[in-house]
mmCIF file of the N, C-alpha and C atoms, coordinates in Angstrom:
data_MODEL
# 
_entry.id   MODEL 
# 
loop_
_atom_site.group_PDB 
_atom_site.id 
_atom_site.type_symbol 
_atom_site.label_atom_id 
_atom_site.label_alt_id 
_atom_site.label_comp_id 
_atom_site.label_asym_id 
_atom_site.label_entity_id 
_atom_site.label_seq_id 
_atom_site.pdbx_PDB_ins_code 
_atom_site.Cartn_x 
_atom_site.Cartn_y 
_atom_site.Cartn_z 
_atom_site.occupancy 
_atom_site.B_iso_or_equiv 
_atom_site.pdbx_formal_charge 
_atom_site.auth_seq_id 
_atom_site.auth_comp_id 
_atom_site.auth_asym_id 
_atom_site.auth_atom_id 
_atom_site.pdbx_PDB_model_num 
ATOM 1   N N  . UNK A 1 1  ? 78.723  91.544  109.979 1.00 0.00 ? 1  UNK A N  1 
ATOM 2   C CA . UNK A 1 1  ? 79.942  91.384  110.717 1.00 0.00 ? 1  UNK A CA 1 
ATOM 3   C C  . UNK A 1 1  ? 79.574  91.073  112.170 1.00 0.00 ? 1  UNK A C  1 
ATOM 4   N N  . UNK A 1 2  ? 80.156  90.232  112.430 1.00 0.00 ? 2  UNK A N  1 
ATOM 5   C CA . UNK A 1 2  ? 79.808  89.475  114.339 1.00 0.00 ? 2  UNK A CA 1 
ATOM 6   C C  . UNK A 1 2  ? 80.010  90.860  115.014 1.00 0.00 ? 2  UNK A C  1 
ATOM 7   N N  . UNK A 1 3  ? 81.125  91.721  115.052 1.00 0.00 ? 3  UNK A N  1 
ATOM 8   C CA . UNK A 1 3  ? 81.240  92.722  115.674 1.00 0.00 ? 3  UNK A CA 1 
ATOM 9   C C  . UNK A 1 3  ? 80.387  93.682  115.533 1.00 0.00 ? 3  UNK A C  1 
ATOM 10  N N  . UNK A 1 4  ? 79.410  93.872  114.958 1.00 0.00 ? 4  UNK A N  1 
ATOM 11  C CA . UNK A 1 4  ? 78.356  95.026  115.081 1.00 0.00 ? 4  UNK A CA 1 
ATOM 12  C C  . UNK A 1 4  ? 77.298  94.284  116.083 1.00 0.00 ? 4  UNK A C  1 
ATOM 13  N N  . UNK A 1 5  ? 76.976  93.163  115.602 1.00 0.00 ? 5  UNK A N  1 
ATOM 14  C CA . UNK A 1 5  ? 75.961  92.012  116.392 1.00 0.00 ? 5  UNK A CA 1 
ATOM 15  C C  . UNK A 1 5  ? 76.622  92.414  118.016 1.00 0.00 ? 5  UNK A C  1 
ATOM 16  N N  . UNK A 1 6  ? 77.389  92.230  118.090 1.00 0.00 ? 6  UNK A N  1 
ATOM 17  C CA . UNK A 1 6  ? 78.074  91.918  119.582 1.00 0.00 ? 6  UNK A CA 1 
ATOM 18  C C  . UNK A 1 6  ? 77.944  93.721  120.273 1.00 0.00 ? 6  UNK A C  1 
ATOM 19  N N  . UNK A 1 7  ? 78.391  94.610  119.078 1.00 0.00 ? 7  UNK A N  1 
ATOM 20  C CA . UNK A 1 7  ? 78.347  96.180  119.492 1.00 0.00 ? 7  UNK A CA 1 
ATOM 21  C C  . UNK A 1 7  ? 76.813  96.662  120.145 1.00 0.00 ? 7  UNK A C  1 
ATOM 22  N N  . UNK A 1 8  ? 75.878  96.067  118.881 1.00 0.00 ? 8  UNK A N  1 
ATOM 23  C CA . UNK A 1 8  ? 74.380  96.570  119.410 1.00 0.00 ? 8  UNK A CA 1 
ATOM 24  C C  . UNK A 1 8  ? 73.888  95.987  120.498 1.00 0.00 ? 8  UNK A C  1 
ATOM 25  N N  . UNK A 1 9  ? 74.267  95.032  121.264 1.00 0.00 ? 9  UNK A N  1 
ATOM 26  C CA . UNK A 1 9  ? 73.860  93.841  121.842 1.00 0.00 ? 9  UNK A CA 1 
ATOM 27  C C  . UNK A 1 9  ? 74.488  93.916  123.251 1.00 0.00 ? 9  UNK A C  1 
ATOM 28  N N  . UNK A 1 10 ? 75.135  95.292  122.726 1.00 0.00 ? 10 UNK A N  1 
ATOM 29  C CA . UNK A 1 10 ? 75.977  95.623  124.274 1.00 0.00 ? 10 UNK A CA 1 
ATOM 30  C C  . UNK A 1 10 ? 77.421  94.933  125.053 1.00 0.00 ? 10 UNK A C  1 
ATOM 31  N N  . UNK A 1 11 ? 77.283  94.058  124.387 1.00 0.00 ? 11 UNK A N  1 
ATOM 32  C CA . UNK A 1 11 ? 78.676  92.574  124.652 1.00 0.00 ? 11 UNK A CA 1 
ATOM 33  C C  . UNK A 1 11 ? 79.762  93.676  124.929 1.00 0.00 ? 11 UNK A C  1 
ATOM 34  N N  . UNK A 1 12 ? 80.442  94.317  123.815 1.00 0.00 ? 12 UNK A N  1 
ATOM 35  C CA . UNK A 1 12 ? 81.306  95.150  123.378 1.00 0.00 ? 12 UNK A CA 1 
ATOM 36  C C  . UNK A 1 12 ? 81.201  96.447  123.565 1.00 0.00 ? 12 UNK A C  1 
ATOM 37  N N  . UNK A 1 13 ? 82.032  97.443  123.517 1.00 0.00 ? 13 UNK A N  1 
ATOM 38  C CA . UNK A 1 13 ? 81.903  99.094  123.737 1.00 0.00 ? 13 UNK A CA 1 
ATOM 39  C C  . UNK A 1 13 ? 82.327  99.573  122.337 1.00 0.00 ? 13 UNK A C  1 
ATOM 40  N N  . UNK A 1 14 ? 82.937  101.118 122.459 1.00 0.00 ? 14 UNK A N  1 
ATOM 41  C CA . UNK A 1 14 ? 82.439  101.637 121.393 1.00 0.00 ? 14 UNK A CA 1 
ATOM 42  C C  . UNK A 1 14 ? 84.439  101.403 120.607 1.00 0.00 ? 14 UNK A C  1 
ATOM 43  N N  . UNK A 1 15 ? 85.132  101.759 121.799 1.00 0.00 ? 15 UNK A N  1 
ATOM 44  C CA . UNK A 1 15 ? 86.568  101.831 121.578 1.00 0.00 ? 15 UNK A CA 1 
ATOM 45  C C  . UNK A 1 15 ? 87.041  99.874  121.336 1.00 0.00 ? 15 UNK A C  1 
ATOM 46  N N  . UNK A 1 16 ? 86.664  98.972  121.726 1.00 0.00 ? 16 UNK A N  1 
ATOM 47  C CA . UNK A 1 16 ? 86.968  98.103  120.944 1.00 0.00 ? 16 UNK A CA 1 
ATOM 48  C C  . UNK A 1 16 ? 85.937  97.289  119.862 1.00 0.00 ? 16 UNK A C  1 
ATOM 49  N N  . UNK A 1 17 ? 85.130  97.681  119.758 1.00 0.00 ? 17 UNK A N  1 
ATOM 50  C CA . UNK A 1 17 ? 84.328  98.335  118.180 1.00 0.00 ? 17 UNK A CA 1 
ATOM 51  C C  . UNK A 1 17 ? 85.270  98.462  117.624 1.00 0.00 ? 17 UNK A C  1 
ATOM 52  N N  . UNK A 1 18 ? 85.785  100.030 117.538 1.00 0.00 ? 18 UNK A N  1 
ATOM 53  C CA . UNK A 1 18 ? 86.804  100.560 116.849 1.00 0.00 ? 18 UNK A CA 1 
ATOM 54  C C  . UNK A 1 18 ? 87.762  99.497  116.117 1.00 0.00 ? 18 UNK A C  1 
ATOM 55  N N  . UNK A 1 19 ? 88.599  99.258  117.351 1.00 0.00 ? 19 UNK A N  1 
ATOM 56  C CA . UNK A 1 19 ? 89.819  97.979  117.213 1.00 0.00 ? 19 UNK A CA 1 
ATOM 57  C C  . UNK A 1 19 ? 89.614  96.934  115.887 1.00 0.00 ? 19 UNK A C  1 
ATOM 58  N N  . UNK A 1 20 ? 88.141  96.680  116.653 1.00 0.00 ? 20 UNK A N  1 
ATOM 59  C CA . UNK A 1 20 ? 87.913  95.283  115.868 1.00 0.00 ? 20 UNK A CA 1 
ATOM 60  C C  . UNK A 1 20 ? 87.777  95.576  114.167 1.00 0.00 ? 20 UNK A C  1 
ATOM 61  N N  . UNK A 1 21 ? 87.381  96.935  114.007 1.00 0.00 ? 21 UNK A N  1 
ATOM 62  C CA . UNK A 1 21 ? 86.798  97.318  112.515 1.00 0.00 ? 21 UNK A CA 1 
ATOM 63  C C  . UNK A 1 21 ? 88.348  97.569  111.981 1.00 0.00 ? 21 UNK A C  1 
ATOM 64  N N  . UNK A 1 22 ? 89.458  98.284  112.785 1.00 0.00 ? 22 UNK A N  1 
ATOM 65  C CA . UNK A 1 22 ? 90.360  98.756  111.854 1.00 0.00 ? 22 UNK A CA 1 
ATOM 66  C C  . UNK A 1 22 ? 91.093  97.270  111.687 1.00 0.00 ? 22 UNK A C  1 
ATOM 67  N N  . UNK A 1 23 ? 91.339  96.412  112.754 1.00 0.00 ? 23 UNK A N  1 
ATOM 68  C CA . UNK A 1 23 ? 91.795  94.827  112.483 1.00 0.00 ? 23 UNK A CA 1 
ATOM 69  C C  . UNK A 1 23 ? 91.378  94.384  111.281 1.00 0.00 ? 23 UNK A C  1 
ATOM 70  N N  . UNK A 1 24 ? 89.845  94.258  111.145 1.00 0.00 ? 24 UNK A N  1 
ATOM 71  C CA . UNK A 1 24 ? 89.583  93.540  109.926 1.00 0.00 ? 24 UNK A CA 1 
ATOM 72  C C  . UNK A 1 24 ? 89.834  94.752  108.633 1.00 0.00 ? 24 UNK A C  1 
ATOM 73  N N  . UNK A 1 25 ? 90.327  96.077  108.144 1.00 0.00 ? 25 UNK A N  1 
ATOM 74  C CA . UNK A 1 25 ? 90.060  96.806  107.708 1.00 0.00 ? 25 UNK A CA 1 
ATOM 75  C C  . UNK A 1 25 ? 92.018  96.437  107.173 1.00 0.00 ? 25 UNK A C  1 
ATOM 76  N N  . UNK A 1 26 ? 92.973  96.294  107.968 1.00 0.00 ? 26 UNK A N  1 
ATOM 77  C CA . UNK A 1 26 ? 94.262  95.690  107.982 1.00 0.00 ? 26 UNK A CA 1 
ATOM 78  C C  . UNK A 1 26 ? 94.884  94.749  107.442 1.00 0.00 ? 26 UNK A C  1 
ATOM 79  N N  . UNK A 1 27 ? 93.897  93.756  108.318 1.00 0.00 ? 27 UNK A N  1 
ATOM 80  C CA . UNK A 1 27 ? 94.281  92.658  107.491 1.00 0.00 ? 27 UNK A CA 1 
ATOM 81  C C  . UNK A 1 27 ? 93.544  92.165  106.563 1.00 0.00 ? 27 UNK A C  1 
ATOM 82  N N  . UNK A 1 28 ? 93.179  92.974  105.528 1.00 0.00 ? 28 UNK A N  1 
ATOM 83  C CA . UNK A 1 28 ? 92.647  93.082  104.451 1.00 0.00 ? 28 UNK A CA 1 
ATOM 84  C C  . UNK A 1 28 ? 93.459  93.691  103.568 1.00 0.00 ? 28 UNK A C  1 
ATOM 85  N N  . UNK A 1 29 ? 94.059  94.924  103.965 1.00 0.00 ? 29 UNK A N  1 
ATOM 86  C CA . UNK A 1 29 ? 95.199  95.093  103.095 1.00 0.00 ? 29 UNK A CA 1 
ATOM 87  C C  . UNK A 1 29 ? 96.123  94.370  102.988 1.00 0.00 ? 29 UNK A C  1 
ATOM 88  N N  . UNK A 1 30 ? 96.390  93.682  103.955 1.00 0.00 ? 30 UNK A N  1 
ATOM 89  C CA . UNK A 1 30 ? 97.658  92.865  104.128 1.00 0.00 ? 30 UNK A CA 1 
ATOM 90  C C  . UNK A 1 30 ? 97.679  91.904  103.015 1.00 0.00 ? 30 UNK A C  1 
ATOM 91  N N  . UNK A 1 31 ? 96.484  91.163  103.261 1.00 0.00 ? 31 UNK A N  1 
ATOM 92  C CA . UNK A 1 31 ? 96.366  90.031  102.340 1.00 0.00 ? 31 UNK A CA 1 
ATOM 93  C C  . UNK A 1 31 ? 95.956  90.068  100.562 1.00 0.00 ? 31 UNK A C  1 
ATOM 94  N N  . UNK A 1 32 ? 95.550  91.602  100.098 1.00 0.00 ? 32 UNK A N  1 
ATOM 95  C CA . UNK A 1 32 ? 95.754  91.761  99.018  1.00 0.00 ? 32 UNK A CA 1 
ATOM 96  C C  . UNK A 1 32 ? 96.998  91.834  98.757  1.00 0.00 ? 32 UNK A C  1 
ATOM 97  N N  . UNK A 1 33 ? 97.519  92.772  99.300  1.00 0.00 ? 33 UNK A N  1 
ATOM 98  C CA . UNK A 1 33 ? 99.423  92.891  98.953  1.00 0.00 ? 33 UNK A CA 1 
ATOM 99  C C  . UNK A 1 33 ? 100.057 92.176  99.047  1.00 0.00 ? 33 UNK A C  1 
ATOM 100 N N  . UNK A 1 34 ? 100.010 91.023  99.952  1.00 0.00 ? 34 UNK A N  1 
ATOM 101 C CA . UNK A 1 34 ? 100.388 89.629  99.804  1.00 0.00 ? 34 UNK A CA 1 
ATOM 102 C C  . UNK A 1 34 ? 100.323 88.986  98.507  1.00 0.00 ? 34 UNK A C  1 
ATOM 103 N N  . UNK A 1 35 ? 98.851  89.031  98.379  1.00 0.00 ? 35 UNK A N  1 
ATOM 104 C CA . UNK A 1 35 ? 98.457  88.384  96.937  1.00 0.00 ? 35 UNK A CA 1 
ATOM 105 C C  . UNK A 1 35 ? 99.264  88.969  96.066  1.00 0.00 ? 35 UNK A C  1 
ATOM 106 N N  . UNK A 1 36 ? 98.907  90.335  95.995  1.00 0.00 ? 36 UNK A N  1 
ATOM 107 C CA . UNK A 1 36 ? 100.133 90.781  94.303  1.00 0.00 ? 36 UNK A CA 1 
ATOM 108 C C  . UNK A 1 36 ? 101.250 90.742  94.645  1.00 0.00 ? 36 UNK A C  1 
ATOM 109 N N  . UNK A 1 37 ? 101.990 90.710  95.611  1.00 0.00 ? 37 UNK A N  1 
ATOM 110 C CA . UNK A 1 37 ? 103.310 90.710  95.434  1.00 0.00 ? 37 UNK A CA 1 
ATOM 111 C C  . UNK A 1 37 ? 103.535 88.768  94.834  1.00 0.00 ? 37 UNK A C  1 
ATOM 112 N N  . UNK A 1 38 ? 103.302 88.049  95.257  1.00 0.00 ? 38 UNK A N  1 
ATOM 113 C CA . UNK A 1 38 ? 103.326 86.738  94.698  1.00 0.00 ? 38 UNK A CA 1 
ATOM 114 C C  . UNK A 1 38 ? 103.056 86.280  94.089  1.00 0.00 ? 38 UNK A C  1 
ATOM 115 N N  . UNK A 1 39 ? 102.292 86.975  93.220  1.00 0.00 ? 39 UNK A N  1 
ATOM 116 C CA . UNK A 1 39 ? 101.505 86.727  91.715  1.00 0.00 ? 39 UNK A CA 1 
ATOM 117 C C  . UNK A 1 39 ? 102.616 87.550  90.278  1.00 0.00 ? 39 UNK A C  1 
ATOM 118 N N  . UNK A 1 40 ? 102.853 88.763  90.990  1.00 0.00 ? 40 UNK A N  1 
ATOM 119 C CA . UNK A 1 40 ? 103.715 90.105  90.431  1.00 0.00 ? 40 UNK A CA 1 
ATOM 120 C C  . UNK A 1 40 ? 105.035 89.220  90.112  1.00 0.00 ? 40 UNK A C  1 
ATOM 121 N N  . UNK A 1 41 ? 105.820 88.726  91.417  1.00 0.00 ? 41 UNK A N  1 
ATOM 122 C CA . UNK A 1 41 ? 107.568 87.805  91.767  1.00 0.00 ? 41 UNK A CA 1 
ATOM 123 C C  . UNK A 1 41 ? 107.007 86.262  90.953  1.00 0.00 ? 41 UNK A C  1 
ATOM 124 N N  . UNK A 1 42 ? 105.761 85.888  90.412  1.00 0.00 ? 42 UNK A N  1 
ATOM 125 C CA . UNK A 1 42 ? 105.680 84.821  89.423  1.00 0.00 ? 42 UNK A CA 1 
ATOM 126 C C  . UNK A 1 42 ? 105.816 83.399  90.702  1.00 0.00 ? 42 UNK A C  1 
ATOM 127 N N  . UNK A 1 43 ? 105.957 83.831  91.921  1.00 0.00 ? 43 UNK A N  1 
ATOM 128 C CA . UNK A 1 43 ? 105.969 82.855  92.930  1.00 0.00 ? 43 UNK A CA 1 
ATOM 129 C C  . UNK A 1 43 ? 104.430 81.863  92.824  1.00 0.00 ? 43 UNK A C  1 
ATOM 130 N N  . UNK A 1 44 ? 104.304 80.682  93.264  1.00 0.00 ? 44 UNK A N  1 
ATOM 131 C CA . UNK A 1 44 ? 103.269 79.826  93.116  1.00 0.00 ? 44 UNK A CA 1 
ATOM 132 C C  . UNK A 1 44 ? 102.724 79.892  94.706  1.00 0.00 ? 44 UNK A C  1 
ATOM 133 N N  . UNK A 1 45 ? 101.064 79.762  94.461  1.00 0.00 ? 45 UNK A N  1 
ATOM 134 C CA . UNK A 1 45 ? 100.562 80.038  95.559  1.00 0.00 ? 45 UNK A CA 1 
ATOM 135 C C  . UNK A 1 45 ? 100.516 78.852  96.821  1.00 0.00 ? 45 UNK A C  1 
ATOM 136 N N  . UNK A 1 46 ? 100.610 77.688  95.947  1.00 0.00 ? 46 UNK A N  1 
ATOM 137 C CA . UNK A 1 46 ? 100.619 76.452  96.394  1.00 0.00 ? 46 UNK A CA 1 
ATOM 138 C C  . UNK A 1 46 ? 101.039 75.413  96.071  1.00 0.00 ? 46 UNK A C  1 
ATOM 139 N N  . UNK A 1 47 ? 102.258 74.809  96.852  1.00 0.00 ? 47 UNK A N  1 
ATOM 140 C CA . UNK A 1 47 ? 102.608 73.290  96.126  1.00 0.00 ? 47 UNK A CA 1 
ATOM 141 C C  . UNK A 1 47 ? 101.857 72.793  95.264  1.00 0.00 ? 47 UNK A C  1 
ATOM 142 N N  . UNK A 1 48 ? 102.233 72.256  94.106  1.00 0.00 ? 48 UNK A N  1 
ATOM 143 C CA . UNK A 1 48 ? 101.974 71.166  93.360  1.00 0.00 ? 48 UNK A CA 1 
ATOM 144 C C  . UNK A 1 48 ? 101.051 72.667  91.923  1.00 0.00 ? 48 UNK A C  1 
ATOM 145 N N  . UNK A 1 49 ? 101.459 73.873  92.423  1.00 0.00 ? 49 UNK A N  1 
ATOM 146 C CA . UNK A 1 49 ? 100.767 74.782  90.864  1.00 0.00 ? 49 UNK A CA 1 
ATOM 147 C C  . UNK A 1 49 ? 101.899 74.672  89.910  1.00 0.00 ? 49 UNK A C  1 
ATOM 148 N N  . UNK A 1 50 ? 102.646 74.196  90.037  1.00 0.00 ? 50 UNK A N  1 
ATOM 149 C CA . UNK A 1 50 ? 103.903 73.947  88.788  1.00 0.00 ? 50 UNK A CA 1 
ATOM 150 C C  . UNK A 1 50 ? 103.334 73.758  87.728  1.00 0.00 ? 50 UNK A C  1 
ATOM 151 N N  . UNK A 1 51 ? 102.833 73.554  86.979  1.00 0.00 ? 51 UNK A N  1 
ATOM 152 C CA . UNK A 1 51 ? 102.319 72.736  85.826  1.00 0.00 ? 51 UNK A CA 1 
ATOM 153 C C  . UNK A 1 51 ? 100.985 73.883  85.546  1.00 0.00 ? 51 UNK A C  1 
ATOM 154 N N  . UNK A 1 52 ? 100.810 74.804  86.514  1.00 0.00 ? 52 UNK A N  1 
ATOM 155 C CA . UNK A 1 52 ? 99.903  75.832  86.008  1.00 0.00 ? 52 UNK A CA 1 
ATOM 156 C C  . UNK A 1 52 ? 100.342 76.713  85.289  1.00 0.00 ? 52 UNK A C  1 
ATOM 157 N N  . UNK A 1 53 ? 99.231  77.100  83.990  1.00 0.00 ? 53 UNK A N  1 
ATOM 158 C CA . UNK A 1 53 ? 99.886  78.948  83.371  1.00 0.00 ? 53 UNK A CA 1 
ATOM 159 C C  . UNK A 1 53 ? 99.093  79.930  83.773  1.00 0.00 ? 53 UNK A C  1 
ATOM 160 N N  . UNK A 1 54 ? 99.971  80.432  84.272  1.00 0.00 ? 54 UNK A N  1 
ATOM 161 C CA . UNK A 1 54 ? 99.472  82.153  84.558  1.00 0.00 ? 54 UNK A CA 1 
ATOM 162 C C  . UNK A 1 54 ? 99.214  82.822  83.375  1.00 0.00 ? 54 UNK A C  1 
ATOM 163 N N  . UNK A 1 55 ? 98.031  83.470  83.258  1.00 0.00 ? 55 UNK A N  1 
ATOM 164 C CA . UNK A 1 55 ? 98.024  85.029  81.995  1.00 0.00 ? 55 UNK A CA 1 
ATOM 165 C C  . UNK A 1 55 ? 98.314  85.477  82.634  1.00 0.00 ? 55 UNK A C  1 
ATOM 166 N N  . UNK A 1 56 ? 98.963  86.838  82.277  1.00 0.00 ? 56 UNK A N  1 
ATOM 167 C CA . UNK A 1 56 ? 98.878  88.412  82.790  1.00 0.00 ? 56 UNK A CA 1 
ATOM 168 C C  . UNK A 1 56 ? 97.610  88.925  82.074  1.00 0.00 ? 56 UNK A C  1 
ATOM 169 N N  . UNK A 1 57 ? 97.234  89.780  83.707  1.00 0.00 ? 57 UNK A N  1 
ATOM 170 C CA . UNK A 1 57 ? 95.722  89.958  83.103  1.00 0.00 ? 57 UNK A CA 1 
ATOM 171 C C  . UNK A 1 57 ? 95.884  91.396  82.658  1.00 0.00 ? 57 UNK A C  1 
ATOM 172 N N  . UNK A 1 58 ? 95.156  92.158  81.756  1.00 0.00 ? 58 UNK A N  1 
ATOM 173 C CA . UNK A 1 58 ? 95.016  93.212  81.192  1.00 0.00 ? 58 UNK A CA 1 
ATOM 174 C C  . UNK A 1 58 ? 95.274  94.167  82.352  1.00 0.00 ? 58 UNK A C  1 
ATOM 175 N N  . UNK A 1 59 ? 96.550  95.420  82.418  1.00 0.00 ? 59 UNK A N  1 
ATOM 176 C CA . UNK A 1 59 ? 96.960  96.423  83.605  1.00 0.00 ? 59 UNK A CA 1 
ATOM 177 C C  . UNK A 1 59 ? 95.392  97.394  83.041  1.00 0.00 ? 59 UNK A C  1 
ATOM 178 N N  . UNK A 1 60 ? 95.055  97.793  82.317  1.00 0.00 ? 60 UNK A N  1 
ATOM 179 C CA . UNK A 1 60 ? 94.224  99.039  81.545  1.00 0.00 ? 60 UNK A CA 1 
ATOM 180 C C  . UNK A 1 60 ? 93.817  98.488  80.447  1.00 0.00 ? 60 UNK A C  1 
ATOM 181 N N  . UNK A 1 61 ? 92.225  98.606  80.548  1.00 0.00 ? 61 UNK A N  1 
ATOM 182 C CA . UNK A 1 61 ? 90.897  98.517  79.702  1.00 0.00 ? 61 UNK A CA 1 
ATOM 183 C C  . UNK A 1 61 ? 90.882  99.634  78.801  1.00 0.00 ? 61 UNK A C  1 
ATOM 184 N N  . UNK A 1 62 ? 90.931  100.144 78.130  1.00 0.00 ? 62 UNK A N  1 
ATOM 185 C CA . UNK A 1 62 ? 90.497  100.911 77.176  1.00 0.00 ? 62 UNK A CA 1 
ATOM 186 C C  . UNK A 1 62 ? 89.211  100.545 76.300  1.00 0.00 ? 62 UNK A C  1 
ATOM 187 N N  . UNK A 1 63 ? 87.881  100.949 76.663  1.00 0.00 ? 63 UNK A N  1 
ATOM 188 C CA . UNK A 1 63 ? 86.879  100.835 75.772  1.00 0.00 ? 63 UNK A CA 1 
ATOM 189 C C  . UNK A 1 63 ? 86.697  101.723 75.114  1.00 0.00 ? 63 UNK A C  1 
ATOM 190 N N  . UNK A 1 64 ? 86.377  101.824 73.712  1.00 0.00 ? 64 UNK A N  1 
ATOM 191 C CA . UNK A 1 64 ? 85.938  102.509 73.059  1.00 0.00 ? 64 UNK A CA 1 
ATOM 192 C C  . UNK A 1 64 ? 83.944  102.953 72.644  1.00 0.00 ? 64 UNK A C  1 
ATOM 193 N N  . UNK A 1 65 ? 83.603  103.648 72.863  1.00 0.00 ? 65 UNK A N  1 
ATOM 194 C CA . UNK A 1 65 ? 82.574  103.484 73.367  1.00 0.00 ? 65 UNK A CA 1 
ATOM 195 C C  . UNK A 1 65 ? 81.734  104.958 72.493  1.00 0.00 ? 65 UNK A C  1 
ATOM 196 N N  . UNK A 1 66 ? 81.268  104.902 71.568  1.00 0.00 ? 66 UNK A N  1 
ATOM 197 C CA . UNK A 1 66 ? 80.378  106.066 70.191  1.00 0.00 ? 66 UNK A CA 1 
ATOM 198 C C  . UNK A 1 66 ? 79.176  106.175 70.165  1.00 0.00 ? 66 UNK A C  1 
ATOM 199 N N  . UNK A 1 67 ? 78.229  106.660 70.872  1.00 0.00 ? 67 UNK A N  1 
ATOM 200 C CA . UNK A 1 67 ? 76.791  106.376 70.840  1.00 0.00 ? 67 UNK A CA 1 
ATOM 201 C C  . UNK A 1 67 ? 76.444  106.531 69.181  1.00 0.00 ? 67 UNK A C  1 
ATOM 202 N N  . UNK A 1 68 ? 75.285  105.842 69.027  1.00 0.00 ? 68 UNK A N  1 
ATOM 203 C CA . UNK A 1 68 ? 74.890  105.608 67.940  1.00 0.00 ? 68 UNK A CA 1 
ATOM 204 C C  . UNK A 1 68 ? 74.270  107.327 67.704  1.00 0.00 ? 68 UNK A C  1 
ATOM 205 N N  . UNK A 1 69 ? 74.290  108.170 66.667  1.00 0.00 ? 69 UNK A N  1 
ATOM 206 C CA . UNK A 1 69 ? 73.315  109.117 66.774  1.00 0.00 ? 69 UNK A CA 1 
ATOM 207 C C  . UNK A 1 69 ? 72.705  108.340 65.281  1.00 0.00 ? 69 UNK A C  1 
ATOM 208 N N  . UNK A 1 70 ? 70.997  108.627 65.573  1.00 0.00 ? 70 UNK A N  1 
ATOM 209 C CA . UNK A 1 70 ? 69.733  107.823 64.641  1.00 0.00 ? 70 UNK A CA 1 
ATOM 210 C C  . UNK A 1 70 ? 68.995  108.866 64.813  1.00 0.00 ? 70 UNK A C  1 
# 
């Protein structure tokens, strides 16, 4: 991350360090929840996906899983 480079390097302090980590830490949530909500409402991500099919992908895996006893 540029912001640690810039932190050790002295550029930057410790309190907008901080800033910069919870920013990218934000808008990271943001943009997953973005994603599912527009995937979830069946909305298209981009002009011209009309003609695409969506699966719904599996909510819960269930493996079944028996070790062999030999």
């Amino acid at each position: 991350m540029l912001s640690t480079v810039a932190y050790s390097l002295g550029i930057i302090n410790q309190d907008f360090f901080a800033i910069l980590v919870m920013l990218a830490l934000l808008t990271s949530w943001m943009a997953g929840s973005w994603l599912r909500y527009i995937l979830k409402s069946g909305k298209r991500l981009m002009p011209g996906d009309e003609n695409l099919v969506i699966q719904k992908a599996q909510e819960e895996i269930d493996f079944q899983w028996e070790p062999s006893l030999e």
